[in-house]
C-alpha positions as a Markdown table, in Angstrom:
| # | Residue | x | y | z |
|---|---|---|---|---|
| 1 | Unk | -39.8 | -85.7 | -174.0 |
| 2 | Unk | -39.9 | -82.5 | -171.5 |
| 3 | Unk | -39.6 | -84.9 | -168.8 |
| 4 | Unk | -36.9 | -86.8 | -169.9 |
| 5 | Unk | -34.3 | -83.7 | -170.8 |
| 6 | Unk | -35.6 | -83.1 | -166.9 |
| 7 | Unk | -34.1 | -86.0 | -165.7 |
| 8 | Unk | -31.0 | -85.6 | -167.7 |
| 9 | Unk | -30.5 | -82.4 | -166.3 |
| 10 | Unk | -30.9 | -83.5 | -162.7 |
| 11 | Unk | -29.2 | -86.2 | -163.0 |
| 12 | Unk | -25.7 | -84.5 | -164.7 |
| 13 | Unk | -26.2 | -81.3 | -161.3 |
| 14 | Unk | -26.4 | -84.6 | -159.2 |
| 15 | Unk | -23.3 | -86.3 | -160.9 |
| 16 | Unk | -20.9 | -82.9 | -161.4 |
| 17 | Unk | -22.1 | -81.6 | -157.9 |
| 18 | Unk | -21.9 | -77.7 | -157.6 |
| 19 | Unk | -18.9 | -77.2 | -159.1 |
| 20 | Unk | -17.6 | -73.9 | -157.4 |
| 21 | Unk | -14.4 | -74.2 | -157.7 |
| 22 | Unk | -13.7 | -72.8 | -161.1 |
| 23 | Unk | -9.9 | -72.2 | -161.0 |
| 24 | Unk | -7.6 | -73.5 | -163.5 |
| 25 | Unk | -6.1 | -77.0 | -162.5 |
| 26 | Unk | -2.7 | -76.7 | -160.7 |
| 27 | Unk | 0.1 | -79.2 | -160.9 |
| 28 | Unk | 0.1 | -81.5 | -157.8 |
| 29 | Unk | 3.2 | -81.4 | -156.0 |
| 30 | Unk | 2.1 | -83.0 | -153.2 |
| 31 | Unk | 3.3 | -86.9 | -152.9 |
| 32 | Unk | 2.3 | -88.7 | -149.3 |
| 33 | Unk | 5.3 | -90.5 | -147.9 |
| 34 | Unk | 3.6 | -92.8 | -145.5 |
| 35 | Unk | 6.7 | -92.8 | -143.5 |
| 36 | Unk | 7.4 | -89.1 | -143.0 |
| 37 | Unk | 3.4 | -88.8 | -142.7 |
| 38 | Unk | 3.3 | -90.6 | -139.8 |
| 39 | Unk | 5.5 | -88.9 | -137.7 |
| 40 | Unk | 4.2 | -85.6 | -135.7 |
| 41 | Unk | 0.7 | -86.7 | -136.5 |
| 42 | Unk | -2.1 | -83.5 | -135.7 |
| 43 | Unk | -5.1 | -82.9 | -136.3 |
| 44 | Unk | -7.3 | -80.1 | -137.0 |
| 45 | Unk | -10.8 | -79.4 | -137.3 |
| 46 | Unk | -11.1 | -76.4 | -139.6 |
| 47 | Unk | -14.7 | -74.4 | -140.2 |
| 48 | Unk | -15.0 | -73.6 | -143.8 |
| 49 | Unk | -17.7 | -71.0 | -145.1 |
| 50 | Unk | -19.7 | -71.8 | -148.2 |
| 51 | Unk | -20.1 | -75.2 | -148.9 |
| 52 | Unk | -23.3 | -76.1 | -149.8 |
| 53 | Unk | -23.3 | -80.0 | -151.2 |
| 54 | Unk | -21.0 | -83.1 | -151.7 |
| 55 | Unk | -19.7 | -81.4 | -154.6 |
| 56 | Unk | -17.9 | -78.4 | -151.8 |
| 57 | Unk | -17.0 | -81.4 | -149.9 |
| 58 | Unk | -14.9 | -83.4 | -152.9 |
| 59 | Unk | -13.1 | -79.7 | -154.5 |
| 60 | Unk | -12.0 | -79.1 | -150.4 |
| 61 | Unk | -10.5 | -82.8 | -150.0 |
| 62 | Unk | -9.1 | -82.6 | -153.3 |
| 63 | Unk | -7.4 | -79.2 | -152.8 |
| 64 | Unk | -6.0 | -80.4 | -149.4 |
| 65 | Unk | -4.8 | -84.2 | -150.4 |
| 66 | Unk | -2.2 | -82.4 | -152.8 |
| 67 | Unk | -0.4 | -81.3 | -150.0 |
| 68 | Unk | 2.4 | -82.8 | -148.8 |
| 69 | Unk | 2.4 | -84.5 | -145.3 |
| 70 | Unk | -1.8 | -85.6 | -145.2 |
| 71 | Unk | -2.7 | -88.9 | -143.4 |
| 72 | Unk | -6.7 | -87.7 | -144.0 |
| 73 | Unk | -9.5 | -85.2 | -145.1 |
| 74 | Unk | -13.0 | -85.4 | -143.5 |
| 75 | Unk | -15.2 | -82.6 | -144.7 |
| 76 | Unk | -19.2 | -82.3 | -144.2 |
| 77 | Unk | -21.5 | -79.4 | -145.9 |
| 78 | Unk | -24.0 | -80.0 | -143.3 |
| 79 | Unk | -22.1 | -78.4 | -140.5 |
| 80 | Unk | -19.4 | -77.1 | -142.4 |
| 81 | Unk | -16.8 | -78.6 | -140.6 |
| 82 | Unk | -13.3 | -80.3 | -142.8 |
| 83 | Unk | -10.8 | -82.5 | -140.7 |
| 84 | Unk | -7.7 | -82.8 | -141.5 |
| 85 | Unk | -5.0 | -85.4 | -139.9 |
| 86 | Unk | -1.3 | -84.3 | -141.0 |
| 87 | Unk | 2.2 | -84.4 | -140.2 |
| 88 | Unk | 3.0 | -81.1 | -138.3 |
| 89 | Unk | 6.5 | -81.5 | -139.4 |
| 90 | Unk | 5.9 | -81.1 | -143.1 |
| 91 | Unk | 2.6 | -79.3 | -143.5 |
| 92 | Unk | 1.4 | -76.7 | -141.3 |
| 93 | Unk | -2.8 | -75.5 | -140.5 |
| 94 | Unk | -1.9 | -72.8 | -142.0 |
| 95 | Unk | -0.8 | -74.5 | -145.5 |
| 96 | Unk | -4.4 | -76.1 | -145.0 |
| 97 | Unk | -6.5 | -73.0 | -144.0 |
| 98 | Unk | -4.3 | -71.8 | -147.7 |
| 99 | Unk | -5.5 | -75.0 | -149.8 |
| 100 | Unk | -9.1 | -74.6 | -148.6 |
| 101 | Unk | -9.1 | -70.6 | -149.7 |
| 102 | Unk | -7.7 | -71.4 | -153.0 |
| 103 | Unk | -10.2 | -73.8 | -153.2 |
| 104 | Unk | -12.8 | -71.0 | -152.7 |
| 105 | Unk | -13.9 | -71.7 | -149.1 |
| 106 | Unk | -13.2 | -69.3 | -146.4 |
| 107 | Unk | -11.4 | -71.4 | -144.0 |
| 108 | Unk | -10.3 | -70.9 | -140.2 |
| 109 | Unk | -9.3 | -73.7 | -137.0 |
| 110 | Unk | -12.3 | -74.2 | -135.6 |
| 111 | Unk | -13.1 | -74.5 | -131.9 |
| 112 | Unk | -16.0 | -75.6 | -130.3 |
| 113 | Unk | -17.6 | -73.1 | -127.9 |
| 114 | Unk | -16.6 | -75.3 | -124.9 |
| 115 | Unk | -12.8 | -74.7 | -125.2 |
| 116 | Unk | -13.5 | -71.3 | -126.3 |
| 117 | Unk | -14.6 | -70.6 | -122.8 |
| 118 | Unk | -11.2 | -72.2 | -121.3 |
């Protein structure tokens, strides 16, 4: 019986992920237009501080798709890196770098060491 309630636990961390973001739910305001997203496409590779699982990877995407003017989120724990393609026009890095701290990441562009040296 021990091992089952075991299993169950593991299995419901596994399936709700880490949850760290504990704020209250916002209303989205955000709603893609495909055809404003497209113009002035960027994108930005943004380091973010503290995720830890799939779990930091889902609240950061989330957080950041409820912007206005987002084609796409790529975000990986492992190296802690989010990318974000968006129209410049409508949403600015900074907007993101905002959506990722309220999401309860510590967030900044990130450069690689090569054009750091340029």
């Amino acid at each position: 019986m021990k091992n089952y309630l075991l299993i169950l636990a593991a299995a419901f961390i596994v399936l709700t992920g880490c949850n760290k973001n504990n704020s209250k739910s916002e209303s989205s305001t955000g709603q893609n237009t495909e055809q404003a997203v497209d113009k002035n496409l960027q994108t930005v590779e943004f380091k973010c501080d503290g995720m830890t699982c799939t779990g930091c990877e889902d609240a950061i995407k989330n957080k950041v798709k409820k912007l206005d003017g987002i084609k796409t989120v790529e975000s990986d724990y492992k190296t802690k890196i989010t990318k974000v393609t968006f129209a410049s026009g409508i949403v600015s890095s900074a907007d993101i770098e905002n959506a990722i701290d309220k999401a309860g990441y510590h967030a900044e562009v990130y450069k690689p060491e090569t054009e750091q040296k340029k």
